[in-house]
N, C-alpha and C positions, 0 to 999 in steps of 0.2 A: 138462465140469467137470474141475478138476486133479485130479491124485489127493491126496486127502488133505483135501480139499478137505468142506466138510459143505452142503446145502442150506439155504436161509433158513428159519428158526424150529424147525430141527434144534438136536441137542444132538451137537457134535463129540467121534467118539471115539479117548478118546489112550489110545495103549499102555499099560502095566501098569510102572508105575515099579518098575525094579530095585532091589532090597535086596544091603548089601553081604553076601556071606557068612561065617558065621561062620569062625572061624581068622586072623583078621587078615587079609583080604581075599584072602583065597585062595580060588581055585573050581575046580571041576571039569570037567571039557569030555572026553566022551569016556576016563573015566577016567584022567585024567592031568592030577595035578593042574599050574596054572597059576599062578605067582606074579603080581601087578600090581607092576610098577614106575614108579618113579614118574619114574626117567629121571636123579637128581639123583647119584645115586653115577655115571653114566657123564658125565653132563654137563660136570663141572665138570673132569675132567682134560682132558677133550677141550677146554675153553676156555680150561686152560692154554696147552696147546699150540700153542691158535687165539692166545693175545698172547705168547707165542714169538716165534712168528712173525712176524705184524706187528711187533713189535720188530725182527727182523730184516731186514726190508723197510723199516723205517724206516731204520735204521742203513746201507741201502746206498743208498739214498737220498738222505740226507744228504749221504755219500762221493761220489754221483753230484753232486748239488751244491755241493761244494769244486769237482770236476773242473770244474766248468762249466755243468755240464747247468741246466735251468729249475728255479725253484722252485716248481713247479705239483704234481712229482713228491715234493718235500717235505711238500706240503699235502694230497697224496694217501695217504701210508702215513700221515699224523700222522692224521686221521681213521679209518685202517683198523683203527690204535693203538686210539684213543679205542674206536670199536664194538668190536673183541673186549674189551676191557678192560671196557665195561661191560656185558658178556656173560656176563664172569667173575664180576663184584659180583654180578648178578642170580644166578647158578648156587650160587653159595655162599651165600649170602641165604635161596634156596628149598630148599638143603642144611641149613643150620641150623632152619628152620622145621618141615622133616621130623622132624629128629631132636627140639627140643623137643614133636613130636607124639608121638612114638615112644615118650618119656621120662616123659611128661606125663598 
């Protein structure tokens, strides 16, 4: 049998659902306390910089494409564009939704 796993006409036993703790989800470990983040204040500069970039890979791209080179490599940063870009919408999206939580 797998673990976790319960016999036929057994009653399967689940863990003990966590409660947040009090303090605005702060908790304790080893006395010291531990903040949760939610990831949103580090996310969204770091996606800036991720359509930066792609911007800039676009842009040489393109330049490699006046030069001559194929347009494959155009079609390849315009996509790499698109995904950080809407990596960024997504990050500031889930940055606003925090904050009207926070507010709220």
């Amino acid at each position: 049998m797998r673990p976790g796993a319960c016999r036929p006409g057994s009653t399967p036993v689940r863990p003990p659902r966590r409660a947040l703790a009090p303090g605005g989800g702060r908790t304790v470990r080893d006395d010291v306390p531990v903040t949760r983040l939610t990831g949103t204040s580090v996310s969204t500069p770091i996606s800036a910089f991720g359509v930066l970039g792609a911007l800039l890979i676009l842009a040489m791209a393109v330049d490699d494409h006046r030069a001559g080179a194929s347009p494959l490599g155009v079609v390849a940063a315009t996509a790499l564009f698109l995904v950080a870009f809407l990596a960024l919408v997504r990050d500031v999206r889930a940055g606003r939704r925090a904050a009207v939580r926070e507010t709220g």
